[in-house]
N, C-alpha and C positions, 0 to 999 in steps of 0.2 A: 288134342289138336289146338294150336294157337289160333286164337282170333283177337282181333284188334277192334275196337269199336270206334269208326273213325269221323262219327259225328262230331259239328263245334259246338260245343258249350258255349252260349254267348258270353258276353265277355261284358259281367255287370261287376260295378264297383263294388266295394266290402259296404259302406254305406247305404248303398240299395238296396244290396241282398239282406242286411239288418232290418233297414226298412220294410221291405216286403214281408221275410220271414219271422222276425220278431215283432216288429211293432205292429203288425197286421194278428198276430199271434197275443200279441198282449190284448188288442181290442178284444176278441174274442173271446179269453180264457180272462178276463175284466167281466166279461156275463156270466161266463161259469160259476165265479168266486162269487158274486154279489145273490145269485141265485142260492149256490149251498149256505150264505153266510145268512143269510132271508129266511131259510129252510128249519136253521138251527133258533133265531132269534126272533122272526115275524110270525112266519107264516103256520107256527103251530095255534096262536090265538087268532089269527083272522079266518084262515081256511077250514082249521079242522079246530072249533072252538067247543065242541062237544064233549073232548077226550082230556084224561089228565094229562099234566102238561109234559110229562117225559114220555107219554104213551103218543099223545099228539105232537111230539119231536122225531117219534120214532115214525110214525105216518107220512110228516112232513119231508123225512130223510128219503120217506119209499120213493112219494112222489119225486124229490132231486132224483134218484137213481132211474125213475124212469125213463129221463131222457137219455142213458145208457144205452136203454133198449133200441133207440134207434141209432146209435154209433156205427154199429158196425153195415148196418143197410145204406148209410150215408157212407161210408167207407168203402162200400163194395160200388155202388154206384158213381160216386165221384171220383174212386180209383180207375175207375176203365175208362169215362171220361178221361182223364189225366193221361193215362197211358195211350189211348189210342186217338186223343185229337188233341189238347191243351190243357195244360198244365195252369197257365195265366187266368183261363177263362174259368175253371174250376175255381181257385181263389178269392177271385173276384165273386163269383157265385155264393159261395159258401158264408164270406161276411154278410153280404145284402139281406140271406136268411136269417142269417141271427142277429144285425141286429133289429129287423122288423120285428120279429119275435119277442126280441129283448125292450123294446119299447113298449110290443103289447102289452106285455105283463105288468109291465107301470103303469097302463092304464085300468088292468082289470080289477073290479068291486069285488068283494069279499062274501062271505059266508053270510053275514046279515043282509044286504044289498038280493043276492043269485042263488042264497040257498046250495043245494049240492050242483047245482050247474058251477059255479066257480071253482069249485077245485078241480071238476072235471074238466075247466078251460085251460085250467093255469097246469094239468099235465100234457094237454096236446100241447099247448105251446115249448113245455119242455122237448117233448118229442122233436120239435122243429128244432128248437136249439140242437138237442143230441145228433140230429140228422147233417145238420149243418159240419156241425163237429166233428165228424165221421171223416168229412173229407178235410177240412181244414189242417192237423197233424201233421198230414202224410204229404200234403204238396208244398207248406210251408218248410217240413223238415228237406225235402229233396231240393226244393229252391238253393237251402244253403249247400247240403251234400255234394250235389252235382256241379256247382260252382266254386268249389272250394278249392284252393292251391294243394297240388300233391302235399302230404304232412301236415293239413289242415282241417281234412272231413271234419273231426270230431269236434275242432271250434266253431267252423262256419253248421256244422250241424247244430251248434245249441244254441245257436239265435233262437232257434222255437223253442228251446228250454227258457232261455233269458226272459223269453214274449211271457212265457207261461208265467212265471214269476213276477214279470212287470205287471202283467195282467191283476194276476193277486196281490200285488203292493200295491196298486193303484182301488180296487176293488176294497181291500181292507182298508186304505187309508180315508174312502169314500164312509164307508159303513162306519167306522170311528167317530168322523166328525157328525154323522147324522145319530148318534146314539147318544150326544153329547143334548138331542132334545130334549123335553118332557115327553115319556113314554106316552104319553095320548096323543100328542103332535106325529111322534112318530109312528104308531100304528096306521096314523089316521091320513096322513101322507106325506111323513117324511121316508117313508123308504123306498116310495114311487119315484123322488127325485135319482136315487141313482138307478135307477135302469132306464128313466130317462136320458140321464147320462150318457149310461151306454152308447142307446142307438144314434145317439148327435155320434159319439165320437168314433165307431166304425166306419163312420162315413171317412175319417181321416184313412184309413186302412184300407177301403175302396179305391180311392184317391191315388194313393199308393203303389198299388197293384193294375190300376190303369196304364200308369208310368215303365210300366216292367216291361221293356220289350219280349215279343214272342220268342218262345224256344225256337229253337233249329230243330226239325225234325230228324227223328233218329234213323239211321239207315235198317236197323234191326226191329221191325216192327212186330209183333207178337202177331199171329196166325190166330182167328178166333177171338175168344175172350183173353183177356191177361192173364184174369186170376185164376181161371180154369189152369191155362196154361203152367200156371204157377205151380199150382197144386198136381198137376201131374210131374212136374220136373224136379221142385223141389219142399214136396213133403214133409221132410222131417225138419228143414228149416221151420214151413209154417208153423208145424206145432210148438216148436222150441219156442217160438217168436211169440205165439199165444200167451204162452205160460210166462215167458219173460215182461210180459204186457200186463199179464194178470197179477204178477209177484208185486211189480211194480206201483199199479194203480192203486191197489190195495194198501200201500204202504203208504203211498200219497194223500190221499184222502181219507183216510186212520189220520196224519200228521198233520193236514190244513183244516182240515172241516170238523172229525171229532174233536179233537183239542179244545175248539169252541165251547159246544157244549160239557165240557169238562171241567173247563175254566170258570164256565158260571157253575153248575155242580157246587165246586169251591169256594165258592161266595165272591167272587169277581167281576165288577162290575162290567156289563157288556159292553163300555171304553176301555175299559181295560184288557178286557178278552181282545179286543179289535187290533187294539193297540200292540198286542202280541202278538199279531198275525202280521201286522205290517213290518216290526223288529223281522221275522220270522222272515217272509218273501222280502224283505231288502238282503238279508244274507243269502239267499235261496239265489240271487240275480247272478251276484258276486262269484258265488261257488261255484253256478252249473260249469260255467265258460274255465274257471280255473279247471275243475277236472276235467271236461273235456280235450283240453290241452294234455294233459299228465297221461289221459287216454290216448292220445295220438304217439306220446312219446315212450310211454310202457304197456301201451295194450289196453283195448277195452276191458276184456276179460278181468284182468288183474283190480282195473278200478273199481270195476260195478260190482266183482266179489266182496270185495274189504268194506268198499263206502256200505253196502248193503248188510253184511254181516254186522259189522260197528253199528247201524240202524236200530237192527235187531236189537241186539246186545243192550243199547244203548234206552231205551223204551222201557227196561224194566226200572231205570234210572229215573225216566223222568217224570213217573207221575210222582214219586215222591217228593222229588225238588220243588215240583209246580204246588204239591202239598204245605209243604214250607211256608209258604208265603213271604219270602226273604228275597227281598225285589233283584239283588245280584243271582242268585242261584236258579230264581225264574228265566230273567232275561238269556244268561246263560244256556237252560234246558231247551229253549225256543231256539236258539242259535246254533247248536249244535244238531239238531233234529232237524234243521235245514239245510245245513253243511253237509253230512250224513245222507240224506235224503236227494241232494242234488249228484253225488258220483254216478249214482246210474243213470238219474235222467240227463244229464249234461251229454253222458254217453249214446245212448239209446239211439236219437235221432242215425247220427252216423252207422251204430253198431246193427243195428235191424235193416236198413237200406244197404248196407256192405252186403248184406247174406244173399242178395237178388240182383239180376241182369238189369237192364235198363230199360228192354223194352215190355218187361213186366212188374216193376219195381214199385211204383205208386198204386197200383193192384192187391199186391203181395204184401209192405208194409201198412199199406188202410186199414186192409179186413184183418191183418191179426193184432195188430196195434187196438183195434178200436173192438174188437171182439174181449180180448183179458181184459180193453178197459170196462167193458160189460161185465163181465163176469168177473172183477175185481171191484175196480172203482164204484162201478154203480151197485154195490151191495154194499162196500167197506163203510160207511157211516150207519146204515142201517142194523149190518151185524154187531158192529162195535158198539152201540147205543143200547144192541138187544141183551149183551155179552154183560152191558156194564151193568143190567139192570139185573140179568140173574143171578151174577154174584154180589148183587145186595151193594152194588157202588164200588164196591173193589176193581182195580184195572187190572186185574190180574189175566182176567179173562181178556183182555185188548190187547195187551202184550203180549201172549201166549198164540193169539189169531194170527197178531205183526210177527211174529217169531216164525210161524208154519209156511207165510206168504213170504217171508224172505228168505226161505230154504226152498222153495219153489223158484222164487226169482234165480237162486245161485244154482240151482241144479241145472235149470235151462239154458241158464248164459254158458254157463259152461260146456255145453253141447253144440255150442255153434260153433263156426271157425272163426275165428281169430281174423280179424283181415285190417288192423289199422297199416301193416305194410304191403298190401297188396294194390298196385297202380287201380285207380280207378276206373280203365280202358278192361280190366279184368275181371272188376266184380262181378261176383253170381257165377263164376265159370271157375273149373279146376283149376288150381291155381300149380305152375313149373316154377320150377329155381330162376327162370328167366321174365319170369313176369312180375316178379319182387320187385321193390324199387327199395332202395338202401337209406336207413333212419338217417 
């Protein structure tokens, strides 16, 4: 049966929807970065000052991943918000939490100072960040999705690829200049200024999302919960979408956050690790939006295959090059691992949102979005730190974990439908020869 979904999608400039869904996305995913970069470089000598230092790296990582654990409850909750009142008012929500959170944590004393009450502060606060982030994703990615010009989803969808990236260019280019201290300066509060940072500059991204006028409410309202809803209609999307989430994150943060630790490993001074990261997310910006394009015009499918398999492939490359020490052949491996790295996530936004109706959509993409990134993300530094230590410093083991997780990523993408030509009055529904709209 045809049906037509005949709500208006307001009618917000490309500028705004950037602004809202990226640069509200960068504030955000600016706390992410500075916290895993904090994780790998600070917070193993201040919070867990007990343990050797790759053992209290490996601790430090658990605790980043904890705020994982509340991704997806932030997702499930802020999704059914989204779906069944506002969209705007979630957003705007979701910053305000993190960056109070993100501010506290620049305030909080250390292990000398709180004893084990500090660490166990500075994981609830992650938790608020991860909860926040839960909903954050899923209603920045549909801001651009749902407003995007037919033959467009997949560019106006990666403004929150873009954010993610500006996020961590801006995150790494903070932590760079503040490692340029004397490491006593900066144990002792130079890495409190950037999460103060932070939360002044969310306040930009509040601001932002005030300005957004309200949705049009949808004539198609979901019956009940969304995401129930979801899961009973469509099932094997969810899971597909899990595991595309998990193949994903996994692969992400193996590429931004262990690399760190890798890099110093190698005798690299941590401006220099820093400084690799910002090369890294300035290419990371560049590329999601180019492939995301390439995705609109040949299929998500096609691009999140290759760019992901190339990933893979590519991984076993470059801990040797990074070994080298041969400043072109570094900058290089950094650049390419980000280019590589961005065809799925440039994709994604659109590709996971395409698989779901509308009046369940922010539901459906939150929880499976932010569950793989549980169950990927929030382990992927910790495993690969544990990986590297049992084989005795070899990456053999990292590569081989990145190699599993992007045959996971390709198996599930590949299980979904295809929809970069399907009208987006039809997403989530069977799609006829007549609901096509032509490249």
């Amino acid at each position: 049966m045809n049906r037509t979904d005949t709500s208006t999608r307001p009618k917000i400039s490309t500028g705004k929807i950037f602004m809202v869904a990226g640069f509200g996305t960068a504030m955000e995913f600016y706390d992410f970065t500075i916290y895993g970069l904090a994780a790998a470089l600070i917070f193993p000598k201040l919070f867990f000052p007990d343990f050797d230092p790759l053992v209290g790296t490996i601790i430090a990582f658990a605790a980043f991943g904890s705020g994982f654990l509340a991704r997806p409850l932030g997702g499930i909750v802020f999704g059914h918000f989204g779906d069944k009142y506002s969209r705007r008012t979630v957003l705007i929500t979701t910053l305000i939490i993190m960056g109070t959170s993100t501010f506290l944590i620049g305030c909080l004393p250390g292990y000398a100072t709180l004893g084990v009450v500090a660490p166990i502060l500075l994981v609830l606060l992650r938790l608020l960040q991860g909860f926040s982030a839960g909903g954050e994703w899923g209603g920045a990615s549909l801001t651009g999705v749902e407003n995007a010009p037919e033959h467009k989803r997949g560019l106006f969808g990666s403004f929150t690829s873009m954010g993610i990236g500006l996020g961590s260019l801006v995150g790494s280019g903070v932590f760079a200049l503040l490692t340029l201290m004397p490491e006593e300066q900066l144990l002792a509060f130079g890495w409190r200024i950037a999460f103060w940072i932070g939360g002044a500059l969310v306040l930009v991204g509040v601001i932002a999302r005030t300005r957004m006028p309200q949705e049009e409410p949808s004539e198609h309202k979901a019956t009940g919960a969304p995401l129930i809803q979801a899961l009973r209609k469509h099932p094997k999307q969810i899971l597909l979408a899990i595991g595309v989430a998990f193949g994903y994150n996994t692969l992400a943060y193996i590429g931004s956050i262990f690399t760190v630790t890798y890099a110093e490993q190698r005798d690299y001074s941590p401006t220099v690790s820093m400084v690799l990261q910002v090369l890294g997310a300035a290419v990371f910006v560049i590329s999601a939006p180019l492939m995301a394009s390439l995705s609109d015009k040949y299929g998500r499918k096609r691009v999140v295959g290759w760019g992901t398999a190339l990933y893979a492939g590519f991984f076993f490359l470059f801990f040797p090059m990074v070994d080298g020490h041969v400043v072109w052949m570094v900058v290089l491996a950094y650049a390419l691992i980000n280019i590589f790295m961005a065809a799925p996530q440039g994709c994604i936004p659109a590709f996971l949102s395409e698989q779901f109706p509308r009046e369940t959509r922010m539901s459906a993409i939150s929880a499976t979005y932010q569950t793989g990134a549980a169950l990927g993300g929030g382990t992927a530094a910790t495993v690969a730190a544990a990986l590297f230590t049992a084989f005795g410093g070899n990456p053999i083991g990292v590569a081989l974990y990145t190699a599993f997780a992007s045959l996971v990523l390709i198996g599930c993408a590949a299980g979904l439908r295809e929809t970069h030509k399907v009208a987006t009055r039809n997403l989530g529904i069977t799609a006829t020869p007549q609901e096509a709209f032509a490249n």
